[in-house]
C-alpha positions as CSV (number, residue, x, y, z in Angstrom):
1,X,-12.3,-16.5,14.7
2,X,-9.4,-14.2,13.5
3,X,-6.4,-14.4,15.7
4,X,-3.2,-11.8,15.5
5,X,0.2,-13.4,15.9
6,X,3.7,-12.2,15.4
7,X,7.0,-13.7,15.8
8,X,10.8,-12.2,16.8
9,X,14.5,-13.6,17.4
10,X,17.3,-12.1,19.0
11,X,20.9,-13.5,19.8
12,X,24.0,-11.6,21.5
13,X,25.8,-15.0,20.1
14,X,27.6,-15.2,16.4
15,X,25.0,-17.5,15.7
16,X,21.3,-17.4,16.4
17,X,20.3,-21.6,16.8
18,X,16.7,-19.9,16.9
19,X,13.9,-19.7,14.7
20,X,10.2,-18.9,14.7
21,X,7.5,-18.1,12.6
22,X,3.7,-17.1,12.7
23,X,1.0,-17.6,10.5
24,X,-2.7,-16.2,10.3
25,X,-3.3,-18.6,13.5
26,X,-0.4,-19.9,15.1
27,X,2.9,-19.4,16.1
28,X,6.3,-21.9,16.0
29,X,9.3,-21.4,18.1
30,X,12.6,-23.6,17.7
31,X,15.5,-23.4,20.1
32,X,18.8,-25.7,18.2
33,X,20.3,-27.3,20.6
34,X,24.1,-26.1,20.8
35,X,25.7,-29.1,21.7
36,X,24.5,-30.7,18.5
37,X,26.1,-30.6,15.0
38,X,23.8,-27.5,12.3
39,X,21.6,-26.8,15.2
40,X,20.8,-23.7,14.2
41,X,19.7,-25.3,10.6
42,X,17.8,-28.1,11.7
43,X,15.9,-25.2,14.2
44,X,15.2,-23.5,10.7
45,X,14.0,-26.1,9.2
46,X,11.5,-27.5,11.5
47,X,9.9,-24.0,12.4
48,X,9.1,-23.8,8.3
49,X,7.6,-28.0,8.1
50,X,6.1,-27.5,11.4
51,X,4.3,-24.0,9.8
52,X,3.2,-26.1,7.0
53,X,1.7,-29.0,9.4
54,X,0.0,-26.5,11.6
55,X,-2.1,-25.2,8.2
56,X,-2.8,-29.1,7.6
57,X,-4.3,-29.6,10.6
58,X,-7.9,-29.3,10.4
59,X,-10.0,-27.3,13.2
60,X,-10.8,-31.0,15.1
61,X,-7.6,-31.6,15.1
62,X,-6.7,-34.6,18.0
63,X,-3.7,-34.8,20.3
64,X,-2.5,-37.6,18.3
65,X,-2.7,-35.2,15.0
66,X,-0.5,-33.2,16.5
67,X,1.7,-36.1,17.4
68,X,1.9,-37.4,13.7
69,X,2.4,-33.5,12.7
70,X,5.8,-33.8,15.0
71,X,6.9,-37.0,13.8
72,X,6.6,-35.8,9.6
73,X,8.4,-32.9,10.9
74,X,11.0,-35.2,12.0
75,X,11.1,-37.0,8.8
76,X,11.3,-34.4,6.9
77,X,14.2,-33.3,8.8
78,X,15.8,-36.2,8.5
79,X,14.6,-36.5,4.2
80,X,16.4,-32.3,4.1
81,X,19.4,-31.7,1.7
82,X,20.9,-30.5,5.1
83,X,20.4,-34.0,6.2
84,X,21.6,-35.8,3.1
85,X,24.8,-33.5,2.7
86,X,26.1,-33.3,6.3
87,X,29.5,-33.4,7.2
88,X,30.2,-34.1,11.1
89,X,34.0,-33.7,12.1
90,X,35.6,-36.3,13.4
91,X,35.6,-34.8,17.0
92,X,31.9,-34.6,17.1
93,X,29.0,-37.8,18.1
94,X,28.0,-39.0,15.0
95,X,24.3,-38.4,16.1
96,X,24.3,-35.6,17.7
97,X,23.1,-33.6,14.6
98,X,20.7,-31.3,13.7
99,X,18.7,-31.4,17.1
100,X,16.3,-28.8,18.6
101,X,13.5,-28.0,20.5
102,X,10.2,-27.6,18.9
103,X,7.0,-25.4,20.2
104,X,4.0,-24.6,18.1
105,X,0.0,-23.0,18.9
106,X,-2.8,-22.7,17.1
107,X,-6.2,-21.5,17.5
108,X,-8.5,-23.9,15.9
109,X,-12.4,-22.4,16.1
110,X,-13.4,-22.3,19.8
111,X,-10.1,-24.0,21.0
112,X,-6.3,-23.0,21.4
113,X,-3.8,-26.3,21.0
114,X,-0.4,-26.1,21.9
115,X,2.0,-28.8,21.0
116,X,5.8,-29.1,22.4
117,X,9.2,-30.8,22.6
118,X,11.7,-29.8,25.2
119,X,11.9,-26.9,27.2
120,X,11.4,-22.8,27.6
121,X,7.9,-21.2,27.9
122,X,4.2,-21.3,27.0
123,X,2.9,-18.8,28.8
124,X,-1.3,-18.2,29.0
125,X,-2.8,-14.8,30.2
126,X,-5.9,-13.3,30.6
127,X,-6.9,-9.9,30.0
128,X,-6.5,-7.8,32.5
129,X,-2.9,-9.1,33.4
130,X,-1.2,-5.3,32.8
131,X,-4.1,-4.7,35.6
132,X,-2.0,-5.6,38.8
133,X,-0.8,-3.0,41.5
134,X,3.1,-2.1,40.9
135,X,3.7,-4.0,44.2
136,X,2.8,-7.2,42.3
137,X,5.7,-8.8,39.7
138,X,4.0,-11.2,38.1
139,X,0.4,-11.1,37.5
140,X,-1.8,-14.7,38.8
141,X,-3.7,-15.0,35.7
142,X,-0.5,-15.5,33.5
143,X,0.7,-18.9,33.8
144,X,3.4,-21.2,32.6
145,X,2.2,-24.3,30.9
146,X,5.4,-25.8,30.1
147,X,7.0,-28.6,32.0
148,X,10.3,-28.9,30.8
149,X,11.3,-32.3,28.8
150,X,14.7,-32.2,31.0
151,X,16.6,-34.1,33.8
152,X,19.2,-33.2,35.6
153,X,22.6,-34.8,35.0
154,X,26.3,-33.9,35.9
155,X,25.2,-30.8,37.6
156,X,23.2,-29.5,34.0
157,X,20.1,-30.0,32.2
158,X,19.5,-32.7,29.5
159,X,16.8,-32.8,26.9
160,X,15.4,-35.7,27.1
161,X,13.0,-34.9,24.2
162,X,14.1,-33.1,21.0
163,X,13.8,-33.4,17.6
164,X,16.8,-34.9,15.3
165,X,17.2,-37.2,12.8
166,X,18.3,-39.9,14.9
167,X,15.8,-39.2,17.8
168,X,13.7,-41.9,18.5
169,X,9.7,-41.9,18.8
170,X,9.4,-41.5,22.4
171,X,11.9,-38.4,22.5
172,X,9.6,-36.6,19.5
173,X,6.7,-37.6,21.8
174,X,5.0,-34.0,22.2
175,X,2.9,-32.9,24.9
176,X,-0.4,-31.2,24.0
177,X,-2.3,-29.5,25.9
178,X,-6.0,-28.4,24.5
179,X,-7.8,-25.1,26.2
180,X,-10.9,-23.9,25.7
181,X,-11.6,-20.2,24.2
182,X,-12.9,-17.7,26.6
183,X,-15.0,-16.5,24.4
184,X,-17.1,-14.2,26.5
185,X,-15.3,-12.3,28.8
186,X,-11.6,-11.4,28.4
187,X,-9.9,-13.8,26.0
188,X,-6.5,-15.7,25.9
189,X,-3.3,-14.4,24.6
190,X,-0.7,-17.4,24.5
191,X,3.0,-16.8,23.9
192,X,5.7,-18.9,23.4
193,X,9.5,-18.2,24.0
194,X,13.5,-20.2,24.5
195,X,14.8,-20.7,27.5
196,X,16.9,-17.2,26.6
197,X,13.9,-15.6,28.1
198,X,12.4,-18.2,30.4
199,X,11.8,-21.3,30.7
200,X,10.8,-23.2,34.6
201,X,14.7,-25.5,34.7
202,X,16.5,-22.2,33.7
203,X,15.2,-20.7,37.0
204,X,17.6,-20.7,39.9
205,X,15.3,-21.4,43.0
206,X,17.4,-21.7,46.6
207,X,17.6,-20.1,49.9
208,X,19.7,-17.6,51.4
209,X,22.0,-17.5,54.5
210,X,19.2,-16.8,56.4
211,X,17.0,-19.3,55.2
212,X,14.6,-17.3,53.1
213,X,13.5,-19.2,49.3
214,X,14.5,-17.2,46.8
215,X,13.7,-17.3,43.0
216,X,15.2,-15.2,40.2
217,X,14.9,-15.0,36.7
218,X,11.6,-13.2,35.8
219,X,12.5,-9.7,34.8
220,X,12.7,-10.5,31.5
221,X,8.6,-11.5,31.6
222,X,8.4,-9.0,34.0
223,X,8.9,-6.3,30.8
224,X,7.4,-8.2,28.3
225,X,3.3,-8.8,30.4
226,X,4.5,-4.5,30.9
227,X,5.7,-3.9,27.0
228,X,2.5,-6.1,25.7
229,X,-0.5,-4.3,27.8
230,X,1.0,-1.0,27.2
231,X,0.8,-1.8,23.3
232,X,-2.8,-3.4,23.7
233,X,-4.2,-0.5,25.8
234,X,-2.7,2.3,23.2
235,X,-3.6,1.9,19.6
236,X,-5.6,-0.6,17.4
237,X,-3.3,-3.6,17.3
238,X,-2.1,-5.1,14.0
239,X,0.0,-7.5,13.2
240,X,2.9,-5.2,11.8
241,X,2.4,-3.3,14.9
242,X,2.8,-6.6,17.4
243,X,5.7,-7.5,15.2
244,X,7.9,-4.6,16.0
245,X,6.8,-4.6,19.4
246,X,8.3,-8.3,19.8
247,X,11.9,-6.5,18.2
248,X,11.7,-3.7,20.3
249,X,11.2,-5.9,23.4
250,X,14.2,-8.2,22.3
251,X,16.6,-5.2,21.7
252,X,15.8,-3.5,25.1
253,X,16.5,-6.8,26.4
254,X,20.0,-7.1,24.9
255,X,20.7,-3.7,25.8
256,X,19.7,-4.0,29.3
257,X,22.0,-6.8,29.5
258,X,19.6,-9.1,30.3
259,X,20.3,-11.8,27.7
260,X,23.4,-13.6,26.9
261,X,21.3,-16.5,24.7
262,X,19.3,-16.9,22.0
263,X,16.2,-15.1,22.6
264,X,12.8,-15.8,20.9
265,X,9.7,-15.1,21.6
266,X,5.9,-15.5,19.4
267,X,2.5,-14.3,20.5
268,X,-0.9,-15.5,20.0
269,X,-3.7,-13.0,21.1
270,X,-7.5,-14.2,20.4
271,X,-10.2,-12.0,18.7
272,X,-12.2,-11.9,22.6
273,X,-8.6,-10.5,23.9
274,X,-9.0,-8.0,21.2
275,X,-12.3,-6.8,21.9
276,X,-11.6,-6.6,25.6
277,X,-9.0,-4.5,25.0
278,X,-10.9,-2.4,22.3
279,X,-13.2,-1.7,25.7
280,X,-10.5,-0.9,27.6
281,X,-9.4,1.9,24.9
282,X,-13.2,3.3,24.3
283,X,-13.7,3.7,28.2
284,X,-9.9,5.4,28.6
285,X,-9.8,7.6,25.9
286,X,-13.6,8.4,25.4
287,X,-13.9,12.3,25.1
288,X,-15.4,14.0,27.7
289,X,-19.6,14.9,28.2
290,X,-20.7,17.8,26.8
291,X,-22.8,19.4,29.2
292,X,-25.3,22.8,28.0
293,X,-24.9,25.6,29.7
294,X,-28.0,27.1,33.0
């Protein structure tokens, strides 16, 4: 079934340690880690290997495909002329080198797979999320699959699974998750962003002096379910057309001074998403009923 996917990076930072990519059906997102040595190489060079596995991987593909996928990504990594021809200063932990995160999805026939390492957001919705009354921030049926790969320790987050060349096999361990298409009523658009945008142990949940829980952090998804159903209810999509959406999104982000990270974010949208919204557009814009004259 033919998918549309688009991918789109942003940093406010000198350096962007992100990297995505999408191909005809799937999408790969890479957050470097900054407290590691090249981060923002080794994200690089995983999003293009883990491109590469991702066409490999045949449509029956098995949680423990996508397992081996990781760890060739790894070697590969670790096999780079990056790799080979490192130079770590003296000031710097000998092994903390080339490390990042690692996301990746793919629709394969009937069933969507999505395969991690570390932390940020895979986010599922249905159609009908831009549906919601104004009075409701976040829609219910857009959810956040992702539990981080972190701890907490000395008052921060630590990854706890990453890819680098001297990561071992149970921090390249991904988690996959394997969904079913809806194929028959309003689809499944998956989208995958860094922790620069979201991501569930970036979210500062506490309570006021009253008492009251409070959680912040979700404007940023807040514009992008609004940015994304506006596009999807307003032309034919394509995936040129998704692409610069994604930029646009990123740069009204930046100058809304919402970001002060590397931002990424990739978007999957199946072919039932597209003909539900294809509905949506014949019954909004359909012309009018001619009606004869008495």
């Amino acid at each position: 079934m033919p998918v549309l996917t688009a991918a789109a990076t942003r940093s406010v930072k000198p350096t962007n340690q992100d990297a995505c990519m999408a191909t005809s059906d799937g999408i790969v997102v890479a957050d470097g880690i900054g407290s590691f040595y090249q981060a923002e190489v080794a994200a690089q060079l995983v999003t293009q290997e883990m491109t590469k596995q991702l066409d490999k991987l045949l449509h029956n593909a098995s949680a423990e495909d996508y397992t081996l996928a990781f760890r060739k990504v790894q070697i590969a990594l670790g096999q780079s002329e990056a790799a080979r021809k490192i130079v770590v200063p003296d000031s710097h932990p000998a092994t903390d080198v080339l490390g990042t995160t690692l996301l990746c999805a793919k629709a394969e026939g009937n069933r969507l797979t999505v395969a991690y390492v570390g932390n940020g957001a895979v986010l599922h919705l249905r159609g009908g999320f831009n549906e919601f009354p104004a009075n409701v921030l976040l829609p219910w049926n857009a959810l956040n699959y992702l539990n981080p790969h972190t701890i907490a320790h000395d008052g921060r987050n630590m990854l706890v699974r990453f890819i680098s060349p001297h990561s071992n096999e149970a921090q390249i361990q991904p988690t996959v998750l394997q969904l079913q298409q809806d194929v028959t009523d309003t689809g499944d658009i998956l989208i995958l962003c860094t922790d620069g945008i979201h991501s569930n142990d970036q979210v500062p949940v506490g309570r006021d002096e009253e008492g009251n829980l409070w959680i912040s952090g979700e404007q940023a998804l807040k514009r992008l379910y609004k940015a994304l159903g506006t596009y999807l209810l307003e032309a034919e999509p394509t995936s040129e057309g998704l692409q610069r959406l994604l930029e646009h999104y990123l740069e009204e982000l930046e100058q809304a001074q919402m970001i002060s990270d590397d931002c990424t974010v990739a978007v999957l949208i199946t072919n039932q998403a597209l003909k539900h919204f294809q509905r949506l557009r014949t019954t909004l814009y359909a012309a009018p009923t001619a009606y004869a004259a008495d």
